[in-house]
C-alpha positions as CSV (number, residue, x, y, z in Angstrom):
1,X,-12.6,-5.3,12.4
2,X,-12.1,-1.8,11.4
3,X,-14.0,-0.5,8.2
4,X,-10.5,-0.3,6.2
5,X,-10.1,-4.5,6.7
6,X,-13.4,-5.2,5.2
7,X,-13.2,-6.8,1.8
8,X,-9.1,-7.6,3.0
9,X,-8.3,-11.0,1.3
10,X,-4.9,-11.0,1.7
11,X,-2.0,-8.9,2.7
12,X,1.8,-8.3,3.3
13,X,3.5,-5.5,5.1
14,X,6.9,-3.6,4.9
15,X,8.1,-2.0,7.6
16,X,9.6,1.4,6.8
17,X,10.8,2.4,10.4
18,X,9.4,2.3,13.7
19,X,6.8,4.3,13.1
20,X,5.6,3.6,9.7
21,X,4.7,0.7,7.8
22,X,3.3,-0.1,4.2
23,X,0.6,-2.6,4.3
24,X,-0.4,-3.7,0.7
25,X,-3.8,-6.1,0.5
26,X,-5.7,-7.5,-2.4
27,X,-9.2,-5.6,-1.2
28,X,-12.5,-6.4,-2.7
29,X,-14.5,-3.4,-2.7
30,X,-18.1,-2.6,-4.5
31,X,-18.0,-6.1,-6.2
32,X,-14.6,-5.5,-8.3
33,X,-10.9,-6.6,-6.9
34,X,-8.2,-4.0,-6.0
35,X,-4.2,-3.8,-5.0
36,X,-4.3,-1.6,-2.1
37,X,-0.9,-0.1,-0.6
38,X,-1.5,2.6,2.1
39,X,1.1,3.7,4.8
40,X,0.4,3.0,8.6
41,X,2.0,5.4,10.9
42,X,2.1,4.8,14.5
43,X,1.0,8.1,16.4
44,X,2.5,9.4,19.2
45,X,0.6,8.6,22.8
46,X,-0.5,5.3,20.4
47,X,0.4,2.2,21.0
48,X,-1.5,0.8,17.7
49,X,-0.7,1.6,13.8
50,X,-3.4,3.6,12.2
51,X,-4.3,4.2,8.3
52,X,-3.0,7.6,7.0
53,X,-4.4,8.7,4.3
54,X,-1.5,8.5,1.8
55,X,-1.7,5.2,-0.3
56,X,-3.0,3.8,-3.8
57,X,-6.5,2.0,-4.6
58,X,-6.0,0.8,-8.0
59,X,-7.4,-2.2,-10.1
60,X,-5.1,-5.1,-11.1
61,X,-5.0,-4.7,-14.5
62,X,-3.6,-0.5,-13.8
63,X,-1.1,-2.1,-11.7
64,X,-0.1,-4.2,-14.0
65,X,0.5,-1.1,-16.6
66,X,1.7,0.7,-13.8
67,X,4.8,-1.8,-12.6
68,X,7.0,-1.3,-15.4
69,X,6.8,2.9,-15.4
70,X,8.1,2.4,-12.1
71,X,10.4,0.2,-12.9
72,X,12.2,2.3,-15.9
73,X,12.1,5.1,-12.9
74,X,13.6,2.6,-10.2
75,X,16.7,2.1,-13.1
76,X,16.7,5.8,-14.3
77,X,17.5,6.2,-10.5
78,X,19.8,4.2,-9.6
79,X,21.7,5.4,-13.0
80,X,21.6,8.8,-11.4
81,X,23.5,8.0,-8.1
């Protein structure tokens, strides 16, 4: 187990092409519960996906205030098309 799957208690991924994927995991880290989503990229000369850096640590209770913003920007979008 790598040190980024400690504290994993659950976890869904999205593939975004075939090199990248989003994995998003309810992480318990220093005693308090998290939504982690963080992109996996698969390298060249690598046959295994690997954390990059780019991804979101935030506690439930941000998400949950954070969910709608990004929904009003998901519908300001598609009004823009």
């Amino acid at each position: 187990m790598s040190d980024y799957d400690a504290g994993v208690l659950d976890f869904k991924d999205l593939k975004l092409g075939e090199t990248s994927t989003l994995h998003v995991c309810i992480k318990q880290f220093d005693g308090k519960m998290f939504i982690d989503a963080r992109k996996w990229i698969k390298y060249p000369n690598c046959d295994e996906l690997r954390s990059s850096k780019k991804g979101l640590m935030i506690d439930a209770d941000t998400w949950s205030q954070l969910i709608p913003i990004v929904q009003g920007f998901i519908k300001d979008i598609s009004t823009r098309k």
